[in-house]
TIKOL-630308 format. One record per residue (C-alpha): residue number from 1; chain; x, y, z. Coordinates in nm, 3 decimals. Layout:
REM residues N
<r><nr>NUM</nr><kette>A</kette><x>X</x><y>Y</y><z>Z</z></r>
...
This chain:
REM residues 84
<r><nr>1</nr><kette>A</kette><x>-0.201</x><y>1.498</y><z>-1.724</z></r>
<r><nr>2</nr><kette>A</kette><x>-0.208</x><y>1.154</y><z>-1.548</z></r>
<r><nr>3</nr><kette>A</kette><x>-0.109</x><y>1.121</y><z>-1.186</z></r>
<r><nr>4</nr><kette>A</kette><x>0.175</x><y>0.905</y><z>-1.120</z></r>
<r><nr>5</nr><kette>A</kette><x>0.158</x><y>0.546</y><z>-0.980</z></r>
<r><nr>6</nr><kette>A</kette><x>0.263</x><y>0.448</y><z>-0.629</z></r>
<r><nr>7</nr><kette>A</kette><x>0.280</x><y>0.121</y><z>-0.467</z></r>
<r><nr>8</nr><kette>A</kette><x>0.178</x><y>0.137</y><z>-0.090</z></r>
<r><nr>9</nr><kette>A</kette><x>0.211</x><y>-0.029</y><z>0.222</z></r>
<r><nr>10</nr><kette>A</kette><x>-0.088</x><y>0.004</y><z>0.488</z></r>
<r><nr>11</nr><kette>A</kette><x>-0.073</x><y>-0.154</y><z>0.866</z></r>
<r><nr>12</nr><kette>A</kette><x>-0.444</x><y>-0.235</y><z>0.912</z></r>
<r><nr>13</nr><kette>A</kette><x>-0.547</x><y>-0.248</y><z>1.286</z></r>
<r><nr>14</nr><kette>A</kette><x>-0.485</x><y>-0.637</y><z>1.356</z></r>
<r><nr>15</nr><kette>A</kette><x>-0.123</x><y>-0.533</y><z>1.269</z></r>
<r><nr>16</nr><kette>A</kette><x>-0.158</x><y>-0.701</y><z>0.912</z></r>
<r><nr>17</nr><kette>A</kette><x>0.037</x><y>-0.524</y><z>0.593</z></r>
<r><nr>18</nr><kette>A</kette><x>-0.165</x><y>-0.450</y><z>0.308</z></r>
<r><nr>19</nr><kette>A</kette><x>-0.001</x><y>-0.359</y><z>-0.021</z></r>
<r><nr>20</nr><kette>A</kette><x>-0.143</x><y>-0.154</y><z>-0.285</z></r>
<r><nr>21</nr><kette>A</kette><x>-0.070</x><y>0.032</y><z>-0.593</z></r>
<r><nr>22</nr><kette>A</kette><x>-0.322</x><y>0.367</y><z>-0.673</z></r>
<r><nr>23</nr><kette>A</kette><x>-0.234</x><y>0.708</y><z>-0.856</z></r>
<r><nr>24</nr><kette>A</kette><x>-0.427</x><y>0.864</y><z>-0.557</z></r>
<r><nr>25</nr><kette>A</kette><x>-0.285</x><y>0.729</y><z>-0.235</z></r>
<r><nr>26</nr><kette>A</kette><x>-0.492</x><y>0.986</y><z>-0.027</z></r>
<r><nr>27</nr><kette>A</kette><x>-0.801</x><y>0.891</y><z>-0.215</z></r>
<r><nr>28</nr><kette>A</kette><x>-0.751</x><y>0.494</y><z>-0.201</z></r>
<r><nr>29</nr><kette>A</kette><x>-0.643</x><y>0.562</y><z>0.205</z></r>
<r><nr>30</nr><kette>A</kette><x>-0.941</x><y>0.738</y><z>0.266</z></r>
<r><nr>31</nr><kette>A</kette><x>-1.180</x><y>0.426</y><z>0.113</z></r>
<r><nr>32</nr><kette>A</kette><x>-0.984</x><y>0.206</y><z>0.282</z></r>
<r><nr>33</nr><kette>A</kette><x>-1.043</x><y>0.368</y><z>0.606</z></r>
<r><nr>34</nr><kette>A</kette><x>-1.424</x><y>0.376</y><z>0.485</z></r>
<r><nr>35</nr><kette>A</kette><x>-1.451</x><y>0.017</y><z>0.451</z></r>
<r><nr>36</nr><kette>A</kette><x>-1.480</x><y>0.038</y><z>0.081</z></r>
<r><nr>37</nr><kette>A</kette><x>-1.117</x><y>-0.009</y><z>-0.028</z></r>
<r><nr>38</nr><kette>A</kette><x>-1.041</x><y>-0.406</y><z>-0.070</z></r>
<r><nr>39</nr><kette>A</kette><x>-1.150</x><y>-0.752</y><z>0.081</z></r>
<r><nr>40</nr><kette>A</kette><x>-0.822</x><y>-0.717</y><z>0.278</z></r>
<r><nr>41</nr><kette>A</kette><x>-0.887</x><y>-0.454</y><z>0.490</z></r>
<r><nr>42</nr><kette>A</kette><x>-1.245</x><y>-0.429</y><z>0.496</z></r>
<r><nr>43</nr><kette>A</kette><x>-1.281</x><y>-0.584</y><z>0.800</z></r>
<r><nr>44</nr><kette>A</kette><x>-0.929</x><y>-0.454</y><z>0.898</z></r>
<r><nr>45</nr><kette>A</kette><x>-0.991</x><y>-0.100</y><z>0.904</z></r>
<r><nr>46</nr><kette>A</kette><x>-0.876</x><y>0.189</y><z>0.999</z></r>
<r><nr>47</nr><kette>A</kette><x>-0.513</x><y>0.142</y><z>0.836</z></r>
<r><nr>48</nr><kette>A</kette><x>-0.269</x><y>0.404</y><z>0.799</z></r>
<r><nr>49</nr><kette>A</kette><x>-0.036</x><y>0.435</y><z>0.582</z></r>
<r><nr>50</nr><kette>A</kette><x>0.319</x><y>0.282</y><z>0.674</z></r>
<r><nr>51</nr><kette>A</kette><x>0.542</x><y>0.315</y><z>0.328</z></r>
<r><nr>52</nr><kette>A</kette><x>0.468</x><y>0.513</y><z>-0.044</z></r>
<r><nr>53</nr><kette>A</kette><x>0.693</x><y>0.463</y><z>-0.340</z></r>
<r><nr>54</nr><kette>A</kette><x>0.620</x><y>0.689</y><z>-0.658</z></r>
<r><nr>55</nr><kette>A</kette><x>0.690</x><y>0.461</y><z>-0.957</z></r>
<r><nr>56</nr><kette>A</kette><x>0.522</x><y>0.633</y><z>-1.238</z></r>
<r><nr>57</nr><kette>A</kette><x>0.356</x><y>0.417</y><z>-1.455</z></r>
<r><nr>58</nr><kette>A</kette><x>0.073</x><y>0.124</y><z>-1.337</z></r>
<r><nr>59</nr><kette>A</kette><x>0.255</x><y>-0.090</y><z>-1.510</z></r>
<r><nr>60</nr><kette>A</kette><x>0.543</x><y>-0.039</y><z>-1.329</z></r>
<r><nr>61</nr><kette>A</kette><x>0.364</x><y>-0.025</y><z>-0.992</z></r>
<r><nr>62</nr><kette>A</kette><x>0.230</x><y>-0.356</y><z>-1.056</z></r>
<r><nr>63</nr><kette>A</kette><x>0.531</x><y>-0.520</y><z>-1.131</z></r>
<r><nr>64</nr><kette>A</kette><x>0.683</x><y>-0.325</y><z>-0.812</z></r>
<r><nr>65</nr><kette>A</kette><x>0.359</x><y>-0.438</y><z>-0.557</z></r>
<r><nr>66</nr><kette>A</kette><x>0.438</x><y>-0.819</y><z>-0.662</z></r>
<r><nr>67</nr><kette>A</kette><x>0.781</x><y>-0.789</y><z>-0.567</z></r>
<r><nr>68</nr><kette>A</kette><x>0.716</x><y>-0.670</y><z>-0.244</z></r>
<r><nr>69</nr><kette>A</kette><x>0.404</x><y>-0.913</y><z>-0.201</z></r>
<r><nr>70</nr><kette>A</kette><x>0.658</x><y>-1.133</y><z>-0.244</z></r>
<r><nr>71</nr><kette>A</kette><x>0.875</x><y>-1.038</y><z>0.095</z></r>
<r><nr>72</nr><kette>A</kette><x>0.887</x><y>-1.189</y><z>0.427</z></r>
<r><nr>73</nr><kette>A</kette><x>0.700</x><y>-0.955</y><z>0.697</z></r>
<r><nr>74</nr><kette>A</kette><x>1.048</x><y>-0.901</y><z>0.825</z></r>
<r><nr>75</nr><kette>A</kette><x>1.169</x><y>-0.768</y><z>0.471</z></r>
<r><nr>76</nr><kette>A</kette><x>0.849</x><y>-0.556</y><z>0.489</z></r>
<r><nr>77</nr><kette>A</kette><x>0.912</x><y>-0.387</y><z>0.768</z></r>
<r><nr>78</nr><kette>A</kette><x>1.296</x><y>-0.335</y><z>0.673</z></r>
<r><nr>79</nr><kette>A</kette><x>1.192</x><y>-0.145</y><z>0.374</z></r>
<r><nr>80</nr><kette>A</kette><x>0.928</x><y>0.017</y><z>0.568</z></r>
<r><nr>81</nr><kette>A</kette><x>1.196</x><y>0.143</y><z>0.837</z></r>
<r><nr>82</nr><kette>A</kette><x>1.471</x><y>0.244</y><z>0.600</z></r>
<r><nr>83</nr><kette>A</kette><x>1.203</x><y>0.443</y><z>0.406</z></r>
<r><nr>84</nr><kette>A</kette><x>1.156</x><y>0.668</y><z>0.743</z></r>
């Protein structure tokens, strides 16, 4: 059985937001952290992780991680706070 997708939100050290999607969030976190995970945060490392949303399918994590790469960094962090 296929894990479900999640889209992600990571704070990278510099106090950037990275978002993701990945049906391993631990996994992706953990290669991130390693330097391996993207361009983004390879030199931004360690992140942790800030905000997870289980969507289900990649294609609906996709469509989900555009909409919030689409938000301000104050909508960002709104979503991030209501989430805790």
């Amino acid at each position: 059985m296929e894990k479900a997708w999640s889209v992600y939100i990571v704070k990278c050290r510099d106090g950037k937001l990275y978002t993701g999607i990945s049906n391993d969030v631990n996994r992706r976190l953990k290669a991130h952290n390693e330097g391996k995970g993207c361009k983004f945060t390879k030199c931004r490392y360690p992140v942790s992780l800030v905000y997870k949303e289980e969507c289900g399918t990649k294609s609906t994590a996709r469509k989900r991680e555009l909409e919030i790469q689409s938000f301000t960094r104050d909508k960002k962090l709104s979503l991030i706070h209501r989430s805790k």
